[in-house]
C-alpha positions, 0 to 999 in steps of 0.5 A: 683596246687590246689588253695584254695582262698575265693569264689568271690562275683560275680555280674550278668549282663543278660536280655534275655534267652541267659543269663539265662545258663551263670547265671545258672552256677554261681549259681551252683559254689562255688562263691556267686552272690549277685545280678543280674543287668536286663533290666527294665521289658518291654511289651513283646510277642504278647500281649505286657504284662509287664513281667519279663525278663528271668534273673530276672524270675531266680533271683527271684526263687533263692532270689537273688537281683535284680536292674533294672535301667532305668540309669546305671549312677543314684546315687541310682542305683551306691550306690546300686551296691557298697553295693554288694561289688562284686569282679567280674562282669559277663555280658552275654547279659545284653543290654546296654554299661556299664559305667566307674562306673559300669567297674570300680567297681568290684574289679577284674573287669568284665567278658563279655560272647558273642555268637559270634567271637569278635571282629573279628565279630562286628556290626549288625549281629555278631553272624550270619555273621560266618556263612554266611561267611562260618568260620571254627568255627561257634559254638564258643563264645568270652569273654571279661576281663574288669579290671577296669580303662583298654581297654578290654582283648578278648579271642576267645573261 
């Protein structure tokens, strides 16, 4: 069955490179993302230089535009968020635990992609304890349905 719904207006979540293939996809389907959320930029490499992060280096090639907010509860971040009037949030390596507010906001909810087996492997090495411990699945990653005001849904993929 064929279905032909509106394409959703798809909010972005990423930082590093990780990231970068997720938000490439989007940007190759049907749907439209109307922003891209990214860490602050931060001194990086062997010189400590301020540069952008990959996703923002992306986002900025395609026009797209781009918070980066210190707080994630800050009211101007929040109202800025809101203007987007996302129906989908995808976070992929974003870095930081997102709110209630920011969870709550996408219509449908969001979407986190993990490289590694959630939640069968949390804490401080998930996506390297697989293969340590020798699991048949080794190259396999995880997303997360977040729908507002709930727990999470996981998937193993």
């Amino acid at each position: 069955m064929v279905v032909f719904a509106a394409p959703l207006r798809v909010a972005f979540f990423g930082t590093p490179d990780f990231a970068v293939p997720t938000l490439q996809a989007l940007l190759r389907t049907r749907h439209s993302v109307v922003g891209v959320v990214t860490q602050p930029d931060r001194p990086r490499g062997r010189g400590q230089r301020v540069t952008d992060s990959p996703v923002k280096q992306v986002a900025a090639t395609r026009g797209l535009p781009v918070l980066q907010p210190e707080r994630l509860k800050d009211e101007a971040f929040l109202a800025s968020m809101r203007a987007w009037q996302a129906d989908l949030g995808v976070v992929a390596a974003y870095g930081k635990i997102l709110p209630a507010a920011v969870l709550d906001m996408p219509r449908l909810g969001l979407l986190n992609v993990h490289a590694s087996l959630l939640p069968r492997y949390r804490g401080a090495a998930p996506v390297h304890r697989p293969s340590s411990r020798a699991t048949p699945k080794p190259a396999s990653a995880s997303c997360a349905w977040f729908r507002p005001s709930t727990q999470a849904e996981s998937s193993p993929r």
